[in-house]
PDB file of N, H, CA, C and O in Angstrom:
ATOM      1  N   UNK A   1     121.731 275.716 -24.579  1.00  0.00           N
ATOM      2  CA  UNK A   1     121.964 277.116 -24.346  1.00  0.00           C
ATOM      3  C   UNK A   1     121.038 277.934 -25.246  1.00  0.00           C
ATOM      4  O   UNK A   1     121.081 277.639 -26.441  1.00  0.00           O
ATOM      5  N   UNK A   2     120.311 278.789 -24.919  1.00  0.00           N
ATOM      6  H   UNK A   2     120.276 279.028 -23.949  1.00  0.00           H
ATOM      7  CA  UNK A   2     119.837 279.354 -25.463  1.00  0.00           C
ATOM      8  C   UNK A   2     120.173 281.069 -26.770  1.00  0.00           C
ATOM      9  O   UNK A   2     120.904 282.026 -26.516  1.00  0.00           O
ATOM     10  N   UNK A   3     119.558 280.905 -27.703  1.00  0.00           N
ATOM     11  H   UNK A   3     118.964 280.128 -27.909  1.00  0.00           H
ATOM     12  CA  UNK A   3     120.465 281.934 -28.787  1.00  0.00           C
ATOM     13  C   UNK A   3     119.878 283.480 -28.476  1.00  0.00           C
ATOM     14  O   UNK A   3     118.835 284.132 -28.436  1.00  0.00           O
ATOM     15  N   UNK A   4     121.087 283.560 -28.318  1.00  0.00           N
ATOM     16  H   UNK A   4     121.935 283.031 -28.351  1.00  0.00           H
ATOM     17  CA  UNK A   4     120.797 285.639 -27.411  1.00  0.00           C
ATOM     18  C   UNK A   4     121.334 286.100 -28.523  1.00  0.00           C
ATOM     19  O   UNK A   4     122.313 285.626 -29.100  1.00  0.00           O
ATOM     20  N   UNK A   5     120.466 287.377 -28.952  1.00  0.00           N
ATOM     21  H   UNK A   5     119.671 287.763 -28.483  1.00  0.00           H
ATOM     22  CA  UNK A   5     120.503 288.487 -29.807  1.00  0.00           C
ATOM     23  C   UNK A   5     122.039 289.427 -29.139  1.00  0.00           C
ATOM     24  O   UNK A   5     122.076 290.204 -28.184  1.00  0.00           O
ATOM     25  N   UNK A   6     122.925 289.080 -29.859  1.00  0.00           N
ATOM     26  H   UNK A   6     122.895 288.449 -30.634  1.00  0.00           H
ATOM     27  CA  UNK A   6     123.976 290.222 -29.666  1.00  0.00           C
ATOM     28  C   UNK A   6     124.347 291.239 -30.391  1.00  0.00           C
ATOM     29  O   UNK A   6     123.801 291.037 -31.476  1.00  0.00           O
ATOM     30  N   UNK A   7     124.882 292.110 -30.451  1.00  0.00           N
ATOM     31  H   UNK A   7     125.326 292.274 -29.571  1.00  0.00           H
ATOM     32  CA  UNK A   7     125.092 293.293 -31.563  1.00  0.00           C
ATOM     33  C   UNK A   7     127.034 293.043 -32.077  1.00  0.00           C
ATOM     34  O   UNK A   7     128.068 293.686 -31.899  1.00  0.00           O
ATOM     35  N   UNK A   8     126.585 291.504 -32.888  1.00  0.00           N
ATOM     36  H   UNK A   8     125.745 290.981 -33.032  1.00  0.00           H
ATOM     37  CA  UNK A   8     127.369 290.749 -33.841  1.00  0.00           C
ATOM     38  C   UNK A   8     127.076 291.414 -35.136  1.00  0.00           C
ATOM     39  O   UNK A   8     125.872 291.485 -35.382  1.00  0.00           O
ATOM     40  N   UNK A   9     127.837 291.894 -35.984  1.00  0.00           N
ATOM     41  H   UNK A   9     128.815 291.836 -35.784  1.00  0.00           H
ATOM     42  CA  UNK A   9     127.662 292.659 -37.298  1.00  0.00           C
ATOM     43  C   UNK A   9     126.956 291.713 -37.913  1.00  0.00           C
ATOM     44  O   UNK A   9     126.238 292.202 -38.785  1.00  0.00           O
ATOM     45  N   UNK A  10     126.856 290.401 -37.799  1.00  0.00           N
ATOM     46  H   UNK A  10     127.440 290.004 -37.091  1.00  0.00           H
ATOM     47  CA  UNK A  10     126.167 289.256 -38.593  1.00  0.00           C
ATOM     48  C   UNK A  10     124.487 289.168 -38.201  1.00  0.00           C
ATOM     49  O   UNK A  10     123.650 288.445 -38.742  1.00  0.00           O
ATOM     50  N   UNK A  11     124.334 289.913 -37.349  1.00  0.00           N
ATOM     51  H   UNK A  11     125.015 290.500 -36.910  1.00  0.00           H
ATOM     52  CA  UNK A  11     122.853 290.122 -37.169  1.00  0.00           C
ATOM     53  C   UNK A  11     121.987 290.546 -38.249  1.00  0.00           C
ATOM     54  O   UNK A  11     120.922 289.930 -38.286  1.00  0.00           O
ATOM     55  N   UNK A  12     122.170 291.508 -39.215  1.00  0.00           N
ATOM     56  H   UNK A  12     123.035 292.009 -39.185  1.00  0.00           H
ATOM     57  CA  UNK A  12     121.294 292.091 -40.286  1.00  0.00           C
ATOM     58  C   UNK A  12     121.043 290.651 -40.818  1.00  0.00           C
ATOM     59  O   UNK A  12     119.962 290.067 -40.892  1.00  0.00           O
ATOM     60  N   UNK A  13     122.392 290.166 -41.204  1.00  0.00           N
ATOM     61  H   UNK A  13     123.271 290.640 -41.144  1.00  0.00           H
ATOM     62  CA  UNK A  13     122.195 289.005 -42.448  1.00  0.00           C
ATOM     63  C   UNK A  13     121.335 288.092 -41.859  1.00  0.00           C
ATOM     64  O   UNK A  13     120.354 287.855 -42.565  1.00  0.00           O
ATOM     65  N   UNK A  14     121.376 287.428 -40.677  1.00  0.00           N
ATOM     66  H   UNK A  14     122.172 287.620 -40.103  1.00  0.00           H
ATOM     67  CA  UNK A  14     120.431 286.291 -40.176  1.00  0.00           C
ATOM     68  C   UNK A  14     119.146 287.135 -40.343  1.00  0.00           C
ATOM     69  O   UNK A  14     118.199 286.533 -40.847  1.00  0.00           O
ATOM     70  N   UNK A  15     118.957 288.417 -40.007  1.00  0.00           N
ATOM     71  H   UNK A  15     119.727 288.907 -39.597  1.00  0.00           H
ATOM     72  CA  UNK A  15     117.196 288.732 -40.142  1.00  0.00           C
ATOM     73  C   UNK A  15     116.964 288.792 -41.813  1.00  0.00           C
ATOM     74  O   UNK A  15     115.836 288.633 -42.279  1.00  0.00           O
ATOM     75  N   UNK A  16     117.937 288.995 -42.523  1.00  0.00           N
ATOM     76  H   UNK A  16     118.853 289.124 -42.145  1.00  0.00           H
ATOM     77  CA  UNK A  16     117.239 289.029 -44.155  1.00  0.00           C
ATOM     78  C   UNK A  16     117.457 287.654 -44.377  1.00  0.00           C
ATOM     79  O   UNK A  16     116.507 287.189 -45.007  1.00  0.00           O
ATOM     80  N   UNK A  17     118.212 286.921 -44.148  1.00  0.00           N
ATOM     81  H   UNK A  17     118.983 287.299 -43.636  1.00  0.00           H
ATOM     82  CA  UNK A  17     118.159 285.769 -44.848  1.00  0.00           C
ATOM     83  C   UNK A  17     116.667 285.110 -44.337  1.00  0.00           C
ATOM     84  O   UNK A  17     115.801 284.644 -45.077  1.00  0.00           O
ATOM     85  N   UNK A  18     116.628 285.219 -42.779  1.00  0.00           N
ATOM     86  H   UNK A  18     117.331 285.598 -42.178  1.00  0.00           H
ATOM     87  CA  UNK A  18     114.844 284.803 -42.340  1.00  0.00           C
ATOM     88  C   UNK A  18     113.822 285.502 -43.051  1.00  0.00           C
ATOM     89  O   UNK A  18     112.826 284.838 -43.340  1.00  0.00           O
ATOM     90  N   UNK A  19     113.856 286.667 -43.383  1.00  0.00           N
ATOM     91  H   UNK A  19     114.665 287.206 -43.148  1.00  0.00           H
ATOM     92  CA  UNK A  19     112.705 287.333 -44.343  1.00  0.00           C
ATOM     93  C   UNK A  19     112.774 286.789 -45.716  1.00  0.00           C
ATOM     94  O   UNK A  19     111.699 286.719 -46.313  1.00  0.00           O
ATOM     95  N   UNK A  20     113.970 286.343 -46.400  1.00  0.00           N
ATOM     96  H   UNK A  20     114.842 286.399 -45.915  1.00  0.00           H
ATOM     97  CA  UNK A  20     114.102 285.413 -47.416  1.00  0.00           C
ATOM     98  C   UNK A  20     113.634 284.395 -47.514  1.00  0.00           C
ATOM     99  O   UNK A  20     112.655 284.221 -48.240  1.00  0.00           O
ATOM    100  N   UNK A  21     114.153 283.494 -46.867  1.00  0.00           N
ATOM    101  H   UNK A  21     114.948 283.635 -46.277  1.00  0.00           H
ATOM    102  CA  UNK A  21     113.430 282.372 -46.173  1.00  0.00           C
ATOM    103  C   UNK A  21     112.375 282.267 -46.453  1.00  0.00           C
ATOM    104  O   UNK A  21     111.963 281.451 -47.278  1.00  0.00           O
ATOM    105  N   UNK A  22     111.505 283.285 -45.664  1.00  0.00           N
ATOM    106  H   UNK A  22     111.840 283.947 -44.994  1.00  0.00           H
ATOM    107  CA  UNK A  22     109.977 283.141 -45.446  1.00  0.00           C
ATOM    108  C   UNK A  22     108.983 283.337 -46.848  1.00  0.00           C
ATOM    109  O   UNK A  22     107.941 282.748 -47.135  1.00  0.00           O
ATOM    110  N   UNK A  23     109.761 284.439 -47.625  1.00  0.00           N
ATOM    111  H   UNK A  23     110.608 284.917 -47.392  1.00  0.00           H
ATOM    112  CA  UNK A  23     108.951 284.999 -49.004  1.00  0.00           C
ATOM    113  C   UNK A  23     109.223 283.292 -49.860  1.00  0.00           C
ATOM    114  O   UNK A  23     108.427 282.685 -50.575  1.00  0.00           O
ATOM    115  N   UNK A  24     110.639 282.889 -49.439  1.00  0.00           N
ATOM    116  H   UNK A  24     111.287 283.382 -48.858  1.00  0.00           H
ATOM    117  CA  UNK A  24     110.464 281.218 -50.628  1.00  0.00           C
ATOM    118  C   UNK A  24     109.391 280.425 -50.013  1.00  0.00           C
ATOM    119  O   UNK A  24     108.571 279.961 -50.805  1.00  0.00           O
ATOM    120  N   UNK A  25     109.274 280.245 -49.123  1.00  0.00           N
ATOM    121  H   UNK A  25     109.941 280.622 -48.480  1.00  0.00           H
ATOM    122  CA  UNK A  25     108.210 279.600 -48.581  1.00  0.00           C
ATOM    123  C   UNK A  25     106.785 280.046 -48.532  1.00  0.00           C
ATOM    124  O   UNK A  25     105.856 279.344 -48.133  1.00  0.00           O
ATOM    125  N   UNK A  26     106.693 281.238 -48.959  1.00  0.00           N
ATOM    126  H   UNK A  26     107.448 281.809 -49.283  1.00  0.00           H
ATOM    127  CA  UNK A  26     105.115 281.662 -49.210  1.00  0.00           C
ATOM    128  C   UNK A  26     105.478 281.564 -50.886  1.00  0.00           C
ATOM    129  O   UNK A  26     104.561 281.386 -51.688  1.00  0.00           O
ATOM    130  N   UNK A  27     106.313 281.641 -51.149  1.00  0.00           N
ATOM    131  H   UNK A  27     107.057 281.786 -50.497  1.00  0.00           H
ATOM    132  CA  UNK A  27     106.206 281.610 -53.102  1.00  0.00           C
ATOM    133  C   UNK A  27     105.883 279.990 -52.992  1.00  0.00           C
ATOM    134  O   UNK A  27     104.802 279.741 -53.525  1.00  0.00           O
ATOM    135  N   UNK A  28     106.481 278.926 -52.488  1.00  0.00           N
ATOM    136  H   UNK A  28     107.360 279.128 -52.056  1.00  0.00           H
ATOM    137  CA  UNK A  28     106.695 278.018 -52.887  1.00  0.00           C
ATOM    138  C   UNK A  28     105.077 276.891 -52.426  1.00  0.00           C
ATOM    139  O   UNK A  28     104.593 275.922 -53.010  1.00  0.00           O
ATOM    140  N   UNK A  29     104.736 277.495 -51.367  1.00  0.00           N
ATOM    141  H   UNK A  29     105.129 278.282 -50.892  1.00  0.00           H
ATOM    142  CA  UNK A  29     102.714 277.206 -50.965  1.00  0.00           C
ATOM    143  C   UNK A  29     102.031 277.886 -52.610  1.00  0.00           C
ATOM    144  O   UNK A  29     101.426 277.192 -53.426  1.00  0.00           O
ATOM    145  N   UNK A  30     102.228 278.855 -52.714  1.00  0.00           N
ATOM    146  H   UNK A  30     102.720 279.419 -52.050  1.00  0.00           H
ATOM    147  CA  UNK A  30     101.562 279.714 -53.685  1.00  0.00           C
ATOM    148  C   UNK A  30     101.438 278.836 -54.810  1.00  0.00           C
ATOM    149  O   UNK A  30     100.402 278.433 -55.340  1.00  0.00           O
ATOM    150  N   UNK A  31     102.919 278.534 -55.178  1.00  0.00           N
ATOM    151  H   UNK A  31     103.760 278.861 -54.749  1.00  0.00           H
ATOM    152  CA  UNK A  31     103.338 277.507 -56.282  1.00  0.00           C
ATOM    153  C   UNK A  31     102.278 276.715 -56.751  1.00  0.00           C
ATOM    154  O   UNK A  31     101.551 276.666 -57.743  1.00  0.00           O
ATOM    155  N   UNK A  32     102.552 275.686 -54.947  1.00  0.00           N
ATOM    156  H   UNK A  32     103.142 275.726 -54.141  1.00  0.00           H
ATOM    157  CA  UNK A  32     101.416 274.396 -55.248  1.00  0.00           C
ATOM    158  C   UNK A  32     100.081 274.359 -55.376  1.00  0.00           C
ATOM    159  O   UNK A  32      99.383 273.604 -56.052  1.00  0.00           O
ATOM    160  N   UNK A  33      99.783 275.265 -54.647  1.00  0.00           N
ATOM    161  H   UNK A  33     100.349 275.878 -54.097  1.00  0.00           H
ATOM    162  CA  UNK A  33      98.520 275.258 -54.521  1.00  0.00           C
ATOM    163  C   UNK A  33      97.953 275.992 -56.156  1.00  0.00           C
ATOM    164  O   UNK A  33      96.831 275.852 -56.643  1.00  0.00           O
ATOM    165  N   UNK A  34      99.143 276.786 -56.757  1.00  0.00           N
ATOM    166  H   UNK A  34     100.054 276.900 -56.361  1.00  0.00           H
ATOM    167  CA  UNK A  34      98.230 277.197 -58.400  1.00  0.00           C
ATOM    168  C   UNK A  34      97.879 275.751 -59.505  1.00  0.00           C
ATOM    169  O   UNK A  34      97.005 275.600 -60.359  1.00  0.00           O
ATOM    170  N   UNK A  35      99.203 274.664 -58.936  1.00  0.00           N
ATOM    171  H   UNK A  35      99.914 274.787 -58.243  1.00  0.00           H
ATOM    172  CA  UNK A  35      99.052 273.623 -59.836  1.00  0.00           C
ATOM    173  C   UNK A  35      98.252 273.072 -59.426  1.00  0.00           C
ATOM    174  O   UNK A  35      97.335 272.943 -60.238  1.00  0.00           O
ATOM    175  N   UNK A  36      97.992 272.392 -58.017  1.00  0.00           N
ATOM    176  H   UNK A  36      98.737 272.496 -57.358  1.00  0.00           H
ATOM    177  CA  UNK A  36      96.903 271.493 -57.329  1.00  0.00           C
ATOM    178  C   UNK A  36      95.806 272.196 -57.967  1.00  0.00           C
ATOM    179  O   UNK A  36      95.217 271.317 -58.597  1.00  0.00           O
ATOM    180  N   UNK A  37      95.219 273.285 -58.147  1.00  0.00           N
ATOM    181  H   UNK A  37      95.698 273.998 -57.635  1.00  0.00           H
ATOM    182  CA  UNK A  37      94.070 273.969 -58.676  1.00  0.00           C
ATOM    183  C   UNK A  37      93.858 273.759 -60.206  1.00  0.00           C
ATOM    184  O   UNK A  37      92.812 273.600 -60.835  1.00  0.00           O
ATOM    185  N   UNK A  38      94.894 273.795 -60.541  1.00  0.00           N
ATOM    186  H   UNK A  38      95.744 273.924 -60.030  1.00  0.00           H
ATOM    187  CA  UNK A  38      95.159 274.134 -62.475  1.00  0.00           C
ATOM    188  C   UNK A  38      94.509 272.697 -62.821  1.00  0.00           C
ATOM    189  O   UNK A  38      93.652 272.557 -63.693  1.00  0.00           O
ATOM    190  N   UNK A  39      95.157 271.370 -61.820  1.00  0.00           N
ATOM    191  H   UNK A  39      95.854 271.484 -61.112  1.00  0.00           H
ATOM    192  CA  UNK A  39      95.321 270.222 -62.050  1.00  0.00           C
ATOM    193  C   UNK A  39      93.763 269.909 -61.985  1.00  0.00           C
ATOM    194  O   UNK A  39      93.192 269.520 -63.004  1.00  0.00           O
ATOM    195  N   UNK A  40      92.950 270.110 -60.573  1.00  0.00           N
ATOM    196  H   UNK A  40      93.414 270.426 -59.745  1.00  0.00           H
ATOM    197  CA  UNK A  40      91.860 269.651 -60.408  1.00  0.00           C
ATOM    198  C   UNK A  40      90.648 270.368 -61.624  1.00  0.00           C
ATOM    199  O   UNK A  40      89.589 269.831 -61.949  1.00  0.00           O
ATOM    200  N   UNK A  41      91.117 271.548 -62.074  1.00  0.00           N
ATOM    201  H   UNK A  41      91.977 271.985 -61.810  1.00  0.00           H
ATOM    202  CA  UNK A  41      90.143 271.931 -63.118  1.00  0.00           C
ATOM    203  C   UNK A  41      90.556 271.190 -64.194  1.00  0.00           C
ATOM    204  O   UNK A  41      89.465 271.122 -64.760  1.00  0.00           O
ATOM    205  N   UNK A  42      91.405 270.504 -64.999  1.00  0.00           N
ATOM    206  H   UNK A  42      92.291 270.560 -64.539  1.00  0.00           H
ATOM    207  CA  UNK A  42      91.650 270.049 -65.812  1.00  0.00           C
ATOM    208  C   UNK A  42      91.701 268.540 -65.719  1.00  0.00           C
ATOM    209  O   UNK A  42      92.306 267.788 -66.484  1.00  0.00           O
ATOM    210  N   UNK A  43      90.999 268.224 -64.699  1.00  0.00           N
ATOM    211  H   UNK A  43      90.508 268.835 -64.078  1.00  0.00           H
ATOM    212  CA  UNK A  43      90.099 267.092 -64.615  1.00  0.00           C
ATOM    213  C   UNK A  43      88.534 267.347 -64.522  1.00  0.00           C
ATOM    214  O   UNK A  43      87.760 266.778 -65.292  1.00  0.00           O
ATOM    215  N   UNK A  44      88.223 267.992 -63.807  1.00  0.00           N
ATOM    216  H   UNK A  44      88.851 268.454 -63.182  1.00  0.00           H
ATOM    217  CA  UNK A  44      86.761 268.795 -64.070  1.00  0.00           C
ATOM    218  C   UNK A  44      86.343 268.959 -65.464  1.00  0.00           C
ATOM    219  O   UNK A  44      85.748 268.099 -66.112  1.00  0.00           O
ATOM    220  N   UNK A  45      86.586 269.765 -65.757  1.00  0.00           N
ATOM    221  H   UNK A  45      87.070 270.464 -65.230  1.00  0.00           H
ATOM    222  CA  UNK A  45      86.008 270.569 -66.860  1.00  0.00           C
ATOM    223  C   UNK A  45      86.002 269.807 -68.187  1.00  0.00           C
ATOM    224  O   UNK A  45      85.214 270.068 -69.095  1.00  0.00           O
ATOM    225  N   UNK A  46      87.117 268.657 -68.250  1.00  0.00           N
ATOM    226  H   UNK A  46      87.757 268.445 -67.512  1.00  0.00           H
ATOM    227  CA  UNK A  46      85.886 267.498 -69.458  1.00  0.00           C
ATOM    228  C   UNK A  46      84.981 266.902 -69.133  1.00  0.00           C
ATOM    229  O   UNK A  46      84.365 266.348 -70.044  1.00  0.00           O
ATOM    230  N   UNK A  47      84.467 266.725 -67.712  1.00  0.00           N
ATOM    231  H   UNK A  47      84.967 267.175 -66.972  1.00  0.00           H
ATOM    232  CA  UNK A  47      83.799 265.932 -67.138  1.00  0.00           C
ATOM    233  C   UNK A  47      82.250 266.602 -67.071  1.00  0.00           C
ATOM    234  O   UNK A  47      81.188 266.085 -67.415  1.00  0.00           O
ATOM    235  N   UNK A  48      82.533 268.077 -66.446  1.00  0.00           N
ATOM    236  H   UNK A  48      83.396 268.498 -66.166  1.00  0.00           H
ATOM    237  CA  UNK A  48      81.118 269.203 -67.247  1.00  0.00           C
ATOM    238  C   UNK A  48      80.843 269.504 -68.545  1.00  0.00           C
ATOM    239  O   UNK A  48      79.845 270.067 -68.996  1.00  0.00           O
ATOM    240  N   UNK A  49      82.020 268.990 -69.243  1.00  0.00           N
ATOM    241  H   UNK A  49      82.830 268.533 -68.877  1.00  0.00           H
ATOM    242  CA  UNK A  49      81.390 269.531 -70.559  1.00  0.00           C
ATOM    243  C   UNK A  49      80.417 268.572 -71.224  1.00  0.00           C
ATOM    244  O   UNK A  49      79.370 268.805 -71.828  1.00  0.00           O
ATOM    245  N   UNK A  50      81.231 267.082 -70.869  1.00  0.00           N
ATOM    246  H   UNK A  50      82.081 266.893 -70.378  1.00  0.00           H
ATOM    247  CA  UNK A  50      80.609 266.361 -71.342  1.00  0.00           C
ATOM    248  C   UNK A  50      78.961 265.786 -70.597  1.00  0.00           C
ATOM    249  O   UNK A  50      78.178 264.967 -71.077  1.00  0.00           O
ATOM    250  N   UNK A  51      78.869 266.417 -69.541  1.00  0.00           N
ATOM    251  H   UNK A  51      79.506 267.083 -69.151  1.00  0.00           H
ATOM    252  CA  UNK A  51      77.571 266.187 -68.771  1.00  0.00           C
ATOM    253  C   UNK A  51      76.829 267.082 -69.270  1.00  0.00           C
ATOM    254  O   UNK A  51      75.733 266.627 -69.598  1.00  0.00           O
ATOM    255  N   UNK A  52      77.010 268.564 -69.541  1.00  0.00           N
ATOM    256  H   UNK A  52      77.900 268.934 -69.275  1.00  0.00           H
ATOM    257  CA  UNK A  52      76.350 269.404 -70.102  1.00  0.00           C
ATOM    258  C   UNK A  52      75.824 269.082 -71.792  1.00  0.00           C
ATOM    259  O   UNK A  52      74.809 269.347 -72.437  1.00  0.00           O
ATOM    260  N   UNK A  53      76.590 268.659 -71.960  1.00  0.00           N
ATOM    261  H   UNK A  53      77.415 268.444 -71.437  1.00  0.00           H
ATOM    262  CA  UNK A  53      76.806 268.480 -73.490  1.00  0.00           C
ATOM    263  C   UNK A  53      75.819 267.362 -73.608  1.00  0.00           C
ATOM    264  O   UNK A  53      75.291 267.202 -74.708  1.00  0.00           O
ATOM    265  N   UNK A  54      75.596 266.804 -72.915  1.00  0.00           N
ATOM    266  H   UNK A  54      76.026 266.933 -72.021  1.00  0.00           H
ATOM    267  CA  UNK A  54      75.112 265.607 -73.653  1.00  0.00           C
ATOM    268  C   UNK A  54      73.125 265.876 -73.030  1.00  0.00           C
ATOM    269  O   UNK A  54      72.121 265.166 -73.094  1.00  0.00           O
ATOM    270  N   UNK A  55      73.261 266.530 -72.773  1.00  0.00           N
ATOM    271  H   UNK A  55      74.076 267.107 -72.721  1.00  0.00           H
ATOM    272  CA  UNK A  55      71.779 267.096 -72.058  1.00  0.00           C
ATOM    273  C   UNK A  55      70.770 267.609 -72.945  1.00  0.00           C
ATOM    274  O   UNK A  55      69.703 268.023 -72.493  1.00  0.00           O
TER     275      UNK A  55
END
């Protein structure tokens, strides 16, 4: 059966809890992707220093 929009007082809450929803899930991409980044420079960057460095 398909879910039909009725004018159930519980309607607001299902659309904020989906806009909720959605902001944890763009916080929570955001998240990973700062550590996946943090992580890969902090494997890098002894690896240039010491290539530079030794030049």
């Amino acid at each position: 059966m398909a879910h039909m929009i009725t004018n159930s007082p519980s309607l607001p809450a299902e659309i904020e809890n989906h806009g909720t929803r959605l902001w944890w899930k763009r916080l929570g991409w955001m998240g990973f992707l700062f550590f996946l980044i943090k992580g890969l420079l902090w494997l890098v960057t002894p690896g240039l220093l010491l290539y530079f460095g030794l030049q």
